[in-house]
BAZA-629042 format. One record per residue (C-alpha): x negated, y negated, z negated. Coordinates in nm, 4 decimals. Example, Ala and Ser with C-alpha at 12.3 -4.5 7.8 and 13.67 -1.06 7.14 Angstrom:
<site xx="-1.2300" yy="0.4500" zz="-0.7800"/>
<site xx="-1.3670" yy="0.1060" zz="-0.7140"/>
% end
This chain:
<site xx="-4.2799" yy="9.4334" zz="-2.3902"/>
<site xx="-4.1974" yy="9.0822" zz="-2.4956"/>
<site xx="-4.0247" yy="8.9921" zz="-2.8458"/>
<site xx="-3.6721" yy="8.8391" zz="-2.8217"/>
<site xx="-3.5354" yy="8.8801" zz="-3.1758"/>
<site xx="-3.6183" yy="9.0757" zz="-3.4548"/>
<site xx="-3.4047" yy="9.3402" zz="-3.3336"/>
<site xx="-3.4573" yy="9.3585" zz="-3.0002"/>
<site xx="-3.7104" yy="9.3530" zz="-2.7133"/>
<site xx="-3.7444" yy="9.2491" zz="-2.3469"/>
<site xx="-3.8878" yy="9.5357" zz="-2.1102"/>
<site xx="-3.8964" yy="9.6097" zz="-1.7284"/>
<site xx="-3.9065" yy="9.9671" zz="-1.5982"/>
<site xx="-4.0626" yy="10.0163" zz="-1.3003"/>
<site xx="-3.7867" yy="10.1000" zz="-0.9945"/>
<site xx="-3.9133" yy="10.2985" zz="-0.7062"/>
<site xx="-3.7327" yy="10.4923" zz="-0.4190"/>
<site xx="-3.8213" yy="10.8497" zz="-0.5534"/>
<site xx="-3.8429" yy="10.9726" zz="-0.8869"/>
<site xx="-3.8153" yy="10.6208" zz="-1.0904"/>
<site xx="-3.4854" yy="10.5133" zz="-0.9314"/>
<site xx="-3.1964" yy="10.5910" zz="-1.1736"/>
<site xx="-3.1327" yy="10.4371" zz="-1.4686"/>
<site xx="-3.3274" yy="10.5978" zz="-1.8183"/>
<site xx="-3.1585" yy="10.7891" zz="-2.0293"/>
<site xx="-3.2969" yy="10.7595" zz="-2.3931"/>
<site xx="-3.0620" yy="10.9250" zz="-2.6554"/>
<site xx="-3.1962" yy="10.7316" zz="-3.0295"/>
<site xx="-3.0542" yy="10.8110" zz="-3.4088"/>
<site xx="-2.6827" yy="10.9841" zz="-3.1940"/>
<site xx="-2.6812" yy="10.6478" zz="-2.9704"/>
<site xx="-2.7229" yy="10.7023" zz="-2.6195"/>
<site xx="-2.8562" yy="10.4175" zz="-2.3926"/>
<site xx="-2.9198" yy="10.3942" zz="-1.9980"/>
<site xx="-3.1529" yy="10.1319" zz="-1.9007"/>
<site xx="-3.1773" yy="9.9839" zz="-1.5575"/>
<site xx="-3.4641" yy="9.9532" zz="-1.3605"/>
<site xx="-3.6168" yy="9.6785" zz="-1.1977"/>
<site xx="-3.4763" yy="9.4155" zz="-1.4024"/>
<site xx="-3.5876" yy="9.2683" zz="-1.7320"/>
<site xx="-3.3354" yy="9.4084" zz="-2.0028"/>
<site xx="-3.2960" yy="9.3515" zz="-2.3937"/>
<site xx="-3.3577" yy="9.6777" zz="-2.5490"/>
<site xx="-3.3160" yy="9.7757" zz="-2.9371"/>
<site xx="-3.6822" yy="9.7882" zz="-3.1122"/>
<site xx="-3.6798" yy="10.1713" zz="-3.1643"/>
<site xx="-3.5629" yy="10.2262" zz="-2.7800"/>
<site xx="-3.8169" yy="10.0889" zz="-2.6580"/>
<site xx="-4.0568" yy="10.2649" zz="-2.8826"/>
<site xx="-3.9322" yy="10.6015" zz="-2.7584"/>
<site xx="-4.0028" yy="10.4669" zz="-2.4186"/>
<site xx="-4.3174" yy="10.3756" zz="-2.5011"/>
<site xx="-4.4069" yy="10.7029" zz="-2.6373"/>
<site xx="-4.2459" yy="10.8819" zz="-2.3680"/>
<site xx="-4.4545" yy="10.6744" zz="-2.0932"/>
<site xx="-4.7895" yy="10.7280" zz="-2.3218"/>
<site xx="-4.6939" yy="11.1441" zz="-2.3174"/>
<site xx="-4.6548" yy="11.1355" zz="-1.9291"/>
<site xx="-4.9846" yy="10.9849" zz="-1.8835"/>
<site xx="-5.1737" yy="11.1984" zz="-2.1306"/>
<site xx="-4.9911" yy="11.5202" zz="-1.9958"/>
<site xx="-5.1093" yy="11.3925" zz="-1.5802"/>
<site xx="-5.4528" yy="11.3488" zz="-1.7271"/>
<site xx="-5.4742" yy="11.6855" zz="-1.9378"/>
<site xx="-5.3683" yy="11.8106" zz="-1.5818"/>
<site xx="-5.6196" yy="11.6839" zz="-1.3998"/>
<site xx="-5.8706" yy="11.7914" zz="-1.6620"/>
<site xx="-5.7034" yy="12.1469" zz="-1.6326"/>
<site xx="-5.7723" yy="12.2037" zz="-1.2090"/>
<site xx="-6.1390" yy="12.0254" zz="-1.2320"/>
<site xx="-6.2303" yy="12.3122" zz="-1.5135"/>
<site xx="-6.0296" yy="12.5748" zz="-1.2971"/>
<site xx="-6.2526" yy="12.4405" zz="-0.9721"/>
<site xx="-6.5523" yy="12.4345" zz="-1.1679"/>
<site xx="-6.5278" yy="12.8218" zz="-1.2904"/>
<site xx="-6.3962" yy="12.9056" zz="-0.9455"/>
<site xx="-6.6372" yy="12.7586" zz="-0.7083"/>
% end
C-alpha cells in the first residue's frame, strides 16, 4: 500500500485468470466499493484495511489447513 492523502491509499490487487479475476467487493460502514484488479487504484483508508485483513485471514486459514492434513497424515500413517 502506498500513502496518497490522508484519506486515501494506493493498492494493486493481484488479477489472475481463475479465482482473482473480478473486481472485489468490500461492503465498509453501508458503502459498497468494487475494486479492479490489476491496476493501481486510490482506495479509502478503512477499505483497504478490510482488504488487508481479509488477505491476512486467507493466508492464516490456507496455513491452519495445511497444519490440519499434516496432523491428520501423521495420526493416520
Amino acid at each position: 500500500m502506498n500513502k496518497i492523502n490522508n484519506d486515501t491509499v494506493r493498492i494493486k490487487l493481484m488479477k489472475d485468470s481463475n479465482e482473482n479475476k473480478e473486481p472485489l467487493f468490500v461492503g465498509v460502514n453501508n458503502k459498497t466499493y468494487y475494486i479492479s484488479r490489476g491496476v493501481w487504484v486510490d482506495v479509502p483508508k478503512n477499505v483497504a484495511k478490510v482488504i488487508e485483513r481479509s488477505l491476512r485471514q486467507d493466508e492464516m486459514t490456507a496455513f491452519l489447513i495445511e497444519e490440519t492434513q499434516s496432523d491428520y497424515k501423521k495420526k493416520n500413517s
